[in-house]
The first five atom37 places (N, CA, C, CB, O) and aatype in JSON, in Angstrom:
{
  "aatype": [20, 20, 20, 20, 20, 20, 20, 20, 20, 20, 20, 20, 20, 20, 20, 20, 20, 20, 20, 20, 20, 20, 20, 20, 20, 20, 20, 20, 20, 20, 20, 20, 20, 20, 20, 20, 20, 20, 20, 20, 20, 20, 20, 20, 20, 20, 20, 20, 20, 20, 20, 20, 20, 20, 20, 20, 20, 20, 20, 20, 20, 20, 20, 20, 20, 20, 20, 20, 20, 20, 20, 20, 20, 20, 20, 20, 20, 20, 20, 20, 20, 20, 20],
  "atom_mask": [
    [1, 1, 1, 1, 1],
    [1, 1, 1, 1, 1],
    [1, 1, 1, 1, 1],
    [1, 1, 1, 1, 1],
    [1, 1, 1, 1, 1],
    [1, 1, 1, 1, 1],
    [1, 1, 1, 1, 1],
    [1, 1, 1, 1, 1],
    [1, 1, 1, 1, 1],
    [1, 1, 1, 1, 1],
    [1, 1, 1, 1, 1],
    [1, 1, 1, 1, 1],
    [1, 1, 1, 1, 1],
    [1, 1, 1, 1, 1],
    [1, 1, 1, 1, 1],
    [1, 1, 1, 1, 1],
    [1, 1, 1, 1, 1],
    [1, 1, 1, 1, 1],
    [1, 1, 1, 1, 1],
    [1, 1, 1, 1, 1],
    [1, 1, 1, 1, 1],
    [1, 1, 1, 1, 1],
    [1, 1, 1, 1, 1],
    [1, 1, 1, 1, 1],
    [1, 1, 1, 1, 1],
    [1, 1, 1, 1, 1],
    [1, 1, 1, 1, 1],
    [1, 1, 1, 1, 1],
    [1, 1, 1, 1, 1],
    [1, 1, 1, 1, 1],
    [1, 1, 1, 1, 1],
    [1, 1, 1, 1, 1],
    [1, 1, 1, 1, 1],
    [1, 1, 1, 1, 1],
    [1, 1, 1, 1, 1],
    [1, 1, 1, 1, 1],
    [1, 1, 1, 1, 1],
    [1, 1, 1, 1, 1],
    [1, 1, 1, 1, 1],
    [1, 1, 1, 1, 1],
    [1, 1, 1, 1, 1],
    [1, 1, 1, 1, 1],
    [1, 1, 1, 1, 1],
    [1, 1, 1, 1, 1],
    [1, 1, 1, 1, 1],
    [1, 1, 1, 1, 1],
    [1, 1, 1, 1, 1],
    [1, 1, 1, 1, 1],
    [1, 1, 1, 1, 1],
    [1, 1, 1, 1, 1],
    [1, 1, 1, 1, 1],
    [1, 1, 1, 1, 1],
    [1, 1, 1, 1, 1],
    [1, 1, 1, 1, 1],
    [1, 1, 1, 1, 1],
    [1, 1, 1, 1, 1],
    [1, 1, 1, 1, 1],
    [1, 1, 1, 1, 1],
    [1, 1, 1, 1, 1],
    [1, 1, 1, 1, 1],
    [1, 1, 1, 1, 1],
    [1, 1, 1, 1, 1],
    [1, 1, 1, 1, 1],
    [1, 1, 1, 1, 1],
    [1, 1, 1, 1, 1],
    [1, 1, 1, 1, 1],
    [1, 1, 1, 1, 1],
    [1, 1, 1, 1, 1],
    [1, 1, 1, 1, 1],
    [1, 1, 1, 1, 1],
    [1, 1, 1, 1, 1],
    [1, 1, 1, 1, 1],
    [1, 1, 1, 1, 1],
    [1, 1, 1, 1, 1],
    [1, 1, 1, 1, 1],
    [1, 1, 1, 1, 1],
    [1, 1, 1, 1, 1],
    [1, 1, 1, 1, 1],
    [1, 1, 1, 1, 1],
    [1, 1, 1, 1, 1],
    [1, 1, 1, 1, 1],
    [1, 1, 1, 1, 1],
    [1, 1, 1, 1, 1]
  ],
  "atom_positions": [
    [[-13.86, -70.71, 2.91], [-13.03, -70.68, 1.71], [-12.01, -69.56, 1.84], [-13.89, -70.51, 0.44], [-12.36, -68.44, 2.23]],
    [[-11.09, -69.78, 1.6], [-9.31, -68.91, 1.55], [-9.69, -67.82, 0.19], [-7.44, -70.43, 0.92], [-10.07, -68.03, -0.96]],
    [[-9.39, -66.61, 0.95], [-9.39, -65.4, 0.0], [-7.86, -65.74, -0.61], [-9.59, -63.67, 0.88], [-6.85, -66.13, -0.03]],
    [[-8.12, -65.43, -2.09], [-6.23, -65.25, -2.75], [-6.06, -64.13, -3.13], [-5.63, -66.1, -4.12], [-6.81, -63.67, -3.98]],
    [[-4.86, -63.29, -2.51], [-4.34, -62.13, -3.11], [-2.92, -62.0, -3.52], [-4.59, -61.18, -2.31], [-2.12, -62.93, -3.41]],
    [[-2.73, -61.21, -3.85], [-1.21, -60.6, -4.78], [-0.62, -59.74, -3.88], [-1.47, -59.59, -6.35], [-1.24, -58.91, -3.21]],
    [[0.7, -59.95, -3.85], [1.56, -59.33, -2.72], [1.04, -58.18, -2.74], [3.09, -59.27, -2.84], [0.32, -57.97, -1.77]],
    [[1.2, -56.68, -4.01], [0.58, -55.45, -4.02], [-0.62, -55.48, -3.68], [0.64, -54.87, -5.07], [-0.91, -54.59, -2.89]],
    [[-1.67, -56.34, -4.06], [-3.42, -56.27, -3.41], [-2.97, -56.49, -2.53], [-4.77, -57.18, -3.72], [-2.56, -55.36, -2.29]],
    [[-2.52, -57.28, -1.4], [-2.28, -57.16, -0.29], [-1.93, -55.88, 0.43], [-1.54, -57.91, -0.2], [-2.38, -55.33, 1.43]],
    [[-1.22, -55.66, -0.21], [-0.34, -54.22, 0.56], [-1.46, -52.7, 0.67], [1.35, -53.66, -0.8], [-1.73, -51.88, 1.55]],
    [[-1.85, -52.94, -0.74], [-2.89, -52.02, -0.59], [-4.2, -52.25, 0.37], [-3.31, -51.85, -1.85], [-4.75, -51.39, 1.06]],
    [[-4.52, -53.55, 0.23], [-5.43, -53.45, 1.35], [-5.73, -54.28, 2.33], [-6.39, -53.28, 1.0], [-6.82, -54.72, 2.69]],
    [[-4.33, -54.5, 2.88], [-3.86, -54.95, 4.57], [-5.43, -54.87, 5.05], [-2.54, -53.57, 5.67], [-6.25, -55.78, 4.94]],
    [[-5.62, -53.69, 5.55], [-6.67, -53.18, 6.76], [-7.74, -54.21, 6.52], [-7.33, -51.43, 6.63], [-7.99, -55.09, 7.34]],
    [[-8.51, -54.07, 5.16], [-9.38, -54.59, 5.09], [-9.23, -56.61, 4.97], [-9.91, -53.72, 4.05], [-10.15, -57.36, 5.29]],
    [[-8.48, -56.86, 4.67], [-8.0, -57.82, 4.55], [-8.0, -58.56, 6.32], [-6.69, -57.47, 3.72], [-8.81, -59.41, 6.69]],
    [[-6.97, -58.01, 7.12], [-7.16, -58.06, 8.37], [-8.4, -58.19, 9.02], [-6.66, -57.18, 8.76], [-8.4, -59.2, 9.73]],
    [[-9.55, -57.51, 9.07], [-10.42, -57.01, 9.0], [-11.61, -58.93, 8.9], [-10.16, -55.67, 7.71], [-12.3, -59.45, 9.78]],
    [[-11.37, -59.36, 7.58], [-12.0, -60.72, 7.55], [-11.27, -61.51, 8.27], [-12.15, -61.31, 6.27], [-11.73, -62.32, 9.08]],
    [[-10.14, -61.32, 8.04], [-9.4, -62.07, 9.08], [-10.19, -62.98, 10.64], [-8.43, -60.84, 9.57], [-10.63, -64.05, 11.07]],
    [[-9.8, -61.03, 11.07], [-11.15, -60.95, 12.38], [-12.3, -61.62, 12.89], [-11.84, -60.06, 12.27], [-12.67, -61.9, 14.03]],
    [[-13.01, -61.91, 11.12], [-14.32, -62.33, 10.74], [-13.98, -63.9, 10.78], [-14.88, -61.67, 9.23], [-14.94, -64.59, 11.14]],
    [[-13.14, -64.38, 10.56], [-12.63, -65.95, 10.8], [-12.4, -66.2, 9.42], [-13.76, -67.15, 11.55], [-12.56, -67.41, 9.26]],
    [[-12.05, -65.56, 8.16], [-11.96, -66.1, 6.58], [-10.28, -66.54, 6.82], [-12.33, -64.6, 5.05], [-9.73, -66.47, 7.92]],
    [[-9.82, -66.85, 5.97], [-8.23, -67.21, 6.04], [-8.04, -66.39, 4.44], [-7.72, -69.35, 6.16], [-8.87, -66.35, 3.53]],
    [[-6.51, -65.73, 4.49], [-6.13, -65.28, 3.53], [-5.0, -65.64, 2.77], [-6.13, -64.37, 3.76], [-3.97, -65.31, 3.36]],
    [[-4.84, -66.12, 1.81], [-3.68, -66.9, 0.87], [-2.93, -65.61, 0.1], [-4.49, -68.15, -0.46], [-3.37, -64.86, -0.78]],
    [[-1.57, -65.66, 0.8], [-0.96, -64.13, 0.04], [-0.08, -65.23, -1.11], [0.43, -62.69, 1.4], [0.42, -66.33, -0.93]],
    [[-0.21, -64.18, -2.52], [0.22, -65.06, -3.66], [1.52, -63.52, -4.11], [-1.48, -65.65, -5.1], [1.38, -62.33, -3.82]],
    [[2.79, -64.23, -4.95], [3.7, -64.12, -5.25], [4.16, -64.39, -6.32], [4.09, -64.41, -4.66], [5.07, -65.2, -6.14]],
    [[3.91, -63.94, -8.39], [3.94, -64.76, -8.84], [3.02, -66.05, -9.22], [4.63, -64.78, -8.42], [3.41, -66.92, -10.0]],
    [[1.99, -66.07, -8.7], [0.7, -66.85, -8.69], [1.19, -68.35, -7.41], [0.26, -67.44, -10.71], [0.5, -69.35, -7.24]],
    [[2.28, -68.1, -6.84], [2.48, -69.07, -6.02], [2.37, -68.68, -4.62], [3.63, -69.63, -6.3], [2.96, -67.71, -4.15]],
    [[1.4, -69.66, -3.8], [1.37, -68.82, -2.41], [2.22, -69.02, -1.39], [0.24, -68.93, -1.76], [2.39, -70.11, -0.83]],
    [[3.07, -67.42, -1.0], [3.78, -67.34, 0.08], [3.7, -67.39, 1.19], [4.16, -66.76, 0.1], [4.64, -67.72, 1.92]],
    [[2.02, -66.92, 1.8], [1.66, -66.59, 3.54], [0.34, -66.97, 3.32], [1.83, -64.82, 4.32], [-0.34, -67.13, 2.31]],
    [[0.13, -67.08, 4.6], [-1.47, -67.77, 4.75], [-1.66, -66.62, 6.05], [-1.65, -69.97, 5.28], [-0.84, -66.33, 6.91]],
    [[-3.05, -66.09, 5.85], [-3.33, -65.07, 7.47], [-4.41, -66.14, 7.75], [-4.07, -62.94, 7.42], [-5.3, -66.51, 6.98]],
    [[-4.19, -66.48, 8.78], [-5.0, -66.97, 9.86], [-6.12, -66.45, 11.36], [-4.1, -67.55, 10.23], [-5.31, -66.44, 12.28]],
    [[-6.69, -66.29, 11.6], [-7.2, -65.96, 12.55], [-6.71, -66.39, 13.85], [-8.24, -66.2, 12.35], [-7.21, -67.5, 14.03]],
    [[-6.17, -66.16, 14.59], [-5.54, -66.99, 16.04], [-6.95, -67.52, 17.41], [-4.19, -65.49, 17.01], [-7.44, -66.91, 18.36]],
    [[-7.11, -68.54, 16.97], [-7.73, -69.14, 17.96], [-8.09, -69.07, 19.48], [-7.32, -69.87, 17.84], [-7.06, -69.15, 20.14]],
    [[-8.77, -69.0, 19.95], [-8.7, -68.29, 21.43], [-7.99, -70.01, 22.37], [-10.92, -67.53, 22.12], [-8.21, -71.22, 22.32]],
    [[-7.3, -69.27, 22.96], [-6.8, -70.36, 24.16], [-7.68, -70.95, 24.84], [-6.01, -69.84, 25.22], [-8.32, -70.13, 25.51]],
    [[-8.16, -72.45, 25.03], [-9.29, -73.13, 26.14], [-8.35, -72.66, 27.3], [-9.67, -75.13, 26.08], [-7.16, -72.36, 27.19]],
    [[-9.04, -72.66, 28.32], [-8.72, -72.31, 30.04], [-7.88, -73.43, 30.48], [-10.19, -72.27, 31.16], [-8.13, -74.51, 29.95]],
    [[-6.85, -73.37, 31.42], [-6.32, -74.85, 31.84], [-7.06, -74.9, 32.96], [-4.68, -75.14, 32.12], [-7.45, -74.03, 33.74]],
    [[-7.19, -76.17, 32.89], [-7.85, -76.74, 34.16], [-6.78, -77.51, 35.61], [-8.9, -77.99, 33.45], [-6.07, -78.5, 35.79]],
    [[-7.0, -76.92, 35.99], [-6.04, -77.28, 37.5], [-6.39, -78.92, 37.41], [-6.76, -76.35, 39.39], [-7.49, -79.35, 37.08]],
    [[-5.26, -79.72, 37.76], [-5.1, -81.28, 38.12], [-5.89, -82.09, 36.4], [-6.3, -81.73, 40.04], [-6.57, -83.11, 36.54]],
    [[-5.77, -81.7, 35.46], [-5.98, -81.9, 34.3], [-5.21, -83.63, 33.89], [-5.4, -80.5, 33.55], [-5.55, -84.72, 33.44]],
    [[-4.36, -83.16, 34.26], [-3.52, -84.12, 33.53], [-3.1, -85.05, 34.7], [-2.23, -83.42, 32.7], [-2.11, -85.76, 34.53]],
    [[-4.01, -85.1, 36.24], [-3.08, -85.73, 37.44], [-3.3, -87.27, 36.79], [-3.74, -85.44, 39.38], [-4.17, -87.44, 35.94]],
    [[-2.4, -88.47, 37.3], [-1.86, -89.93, 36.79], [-1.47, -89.78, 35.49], [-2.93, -91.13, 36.82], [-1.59, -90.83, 34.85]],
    [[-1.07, -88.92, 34.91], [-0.6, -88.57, 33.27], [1.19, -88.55, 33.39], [-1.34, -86.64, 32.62], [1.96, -88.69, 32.44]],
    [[1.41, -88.43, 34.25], [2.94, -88.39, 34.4], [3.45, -89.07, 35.93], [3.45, -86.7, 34.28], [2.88, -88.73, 36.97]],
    [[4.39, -89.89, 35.92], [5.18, -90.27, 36.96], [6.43, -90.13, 37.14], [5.08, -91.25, 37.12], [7.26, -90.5, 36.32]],
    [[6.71, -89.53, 38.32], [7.77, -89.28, 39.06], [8.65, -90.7, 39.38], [7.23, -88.57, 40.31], [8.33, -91.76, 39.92]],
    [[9.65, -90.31, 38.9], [10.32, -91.72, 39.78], [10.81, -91.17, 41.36], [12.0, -92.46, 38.81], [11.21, -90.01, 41.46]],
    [[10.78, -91.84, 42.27], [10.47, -91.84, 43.88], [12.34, -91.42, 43.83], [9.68, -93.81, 44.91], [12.61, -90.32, 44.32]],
    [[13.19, -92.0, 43.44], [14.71, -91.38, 43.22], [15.09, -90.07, 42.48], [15.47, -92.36, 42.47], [16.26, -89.91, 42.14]],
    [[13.93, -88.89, 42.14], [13.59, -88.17, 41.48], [14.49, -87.26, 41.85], [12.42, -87.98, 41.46], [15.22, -86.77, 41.0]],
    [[14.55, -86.96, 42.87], [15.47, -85.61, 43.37], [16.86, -86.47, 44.43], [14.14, -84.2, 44.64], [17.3, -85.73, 45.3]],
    [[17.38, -87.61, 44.39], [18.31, -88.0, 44.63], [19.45, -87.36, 44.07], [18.17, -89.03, 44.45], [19.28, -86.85, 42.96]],
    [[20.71, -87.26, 44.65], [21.81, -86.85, 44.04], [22.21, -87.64, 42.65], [22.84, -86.94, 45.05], [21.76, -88.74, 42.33]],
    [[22.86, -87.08, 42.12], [23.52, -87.84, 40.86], [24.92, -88.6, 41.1], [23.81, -86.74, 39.68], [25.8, -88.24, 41.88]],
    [[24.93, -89.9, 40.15], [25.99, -90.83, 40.38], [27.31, -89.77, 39.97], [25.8, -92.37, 39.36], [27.29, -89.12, 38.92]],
    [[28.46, -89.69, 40.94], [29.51, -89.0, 40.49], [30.34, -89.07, 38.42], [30.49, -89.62, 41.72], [31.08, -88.35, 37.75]],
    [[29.7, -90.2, 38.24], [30.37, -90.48, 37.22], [29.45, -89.46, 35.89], [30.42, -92.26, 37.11], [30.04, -89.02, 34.91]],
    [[28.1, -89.27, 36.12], [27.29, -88.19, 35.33], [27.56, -87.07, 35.69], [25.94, -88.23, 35.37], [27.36, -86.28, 34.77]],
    [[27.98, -86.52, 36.72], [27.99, -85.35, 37.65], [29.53, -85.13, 37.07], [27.67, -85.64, 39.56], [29.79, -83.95, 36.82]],
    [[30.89, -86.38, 36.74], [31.79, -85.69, 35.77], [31.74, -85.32, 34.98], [32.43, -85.95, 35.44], [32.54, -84.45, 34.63]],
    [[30.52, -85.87, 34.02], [30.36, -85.83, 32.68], [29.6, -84.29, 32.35], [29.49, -87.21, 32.22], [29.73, -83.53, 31.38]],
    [[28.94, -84.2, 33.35], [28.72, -82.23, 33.23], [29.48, -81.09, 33.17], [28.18, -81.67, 34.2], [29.37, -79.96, 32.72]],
    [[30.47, -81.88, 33.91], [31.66, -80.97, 34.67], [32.94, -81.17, 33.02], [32.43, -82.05, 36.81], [33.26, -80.14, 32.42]],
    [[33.44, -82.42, 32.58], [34.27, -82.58, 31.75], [33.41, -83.13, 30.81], [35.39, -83.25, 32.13], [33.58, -84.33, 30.61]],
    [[32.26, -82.4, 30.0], [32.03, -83.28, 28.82], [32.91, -83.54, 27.52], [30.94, -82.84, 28.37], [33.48, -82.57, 27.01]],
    [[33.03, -84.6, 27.04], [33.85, -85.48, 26.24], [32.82, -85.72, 25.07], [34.39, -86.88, 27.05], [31.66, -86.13, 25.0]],
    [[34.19, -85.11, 23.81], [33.08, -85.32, 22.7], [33.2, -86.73, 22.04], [33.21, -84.18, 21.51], [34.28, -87.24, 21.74]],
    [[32.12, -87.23, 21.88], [32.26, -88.73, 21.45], [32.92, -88.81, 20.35], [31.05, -89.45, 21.23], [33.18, -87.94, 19.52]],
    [[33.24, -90.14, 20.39], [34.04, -90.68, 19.15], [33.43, -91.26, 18.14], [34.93, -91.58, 19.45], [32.94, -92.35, 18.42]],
    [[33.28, -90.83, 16.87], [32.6, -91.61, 15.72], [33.06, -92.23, 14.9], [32.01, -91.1, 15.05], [32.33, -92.78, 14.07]]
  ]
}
């Protein structure tokens, strides 16, 4: 359950506030009785796994071929379209 505080309760007590944070609570900062910020705890990163994702993406075999001159102008003189 989301702690709710008031911008000044907040301010006054950041530390401790932070603090549950740490603990995994989430904190709802209120403004006016409307809430502006949410503190979250930041999740730890899973590990990547080497070849994870191998057959997940394909290369087209023309992949590193040169480009047709007529795209290779269009880098060189781009033209703003007409609407």
């Amino acid at each position: 359950m989301a702690i709710n505080v008031s911008v000044p309760e907040a301010t006054r007590q950041f530390t401790e506030l932070l603090q549950r944070v740490r603990q995994g609570e989430e904190v709802i900062i209120s403004e006016a009785g409307m809430p502006v910020a949410r503190l979250l705890p930041i999740s730890a990163k899973s590990p990547r796994i080497p070849g994870q994702d191998r057959g997940k993406v394909i290369v087209s075999p023309d992949f590193d071929h040169p480009l047709p001159e007529d795209v290779i102008n269009d880098f060189i003189n781009p033209t703003t379209p007409q609407l």
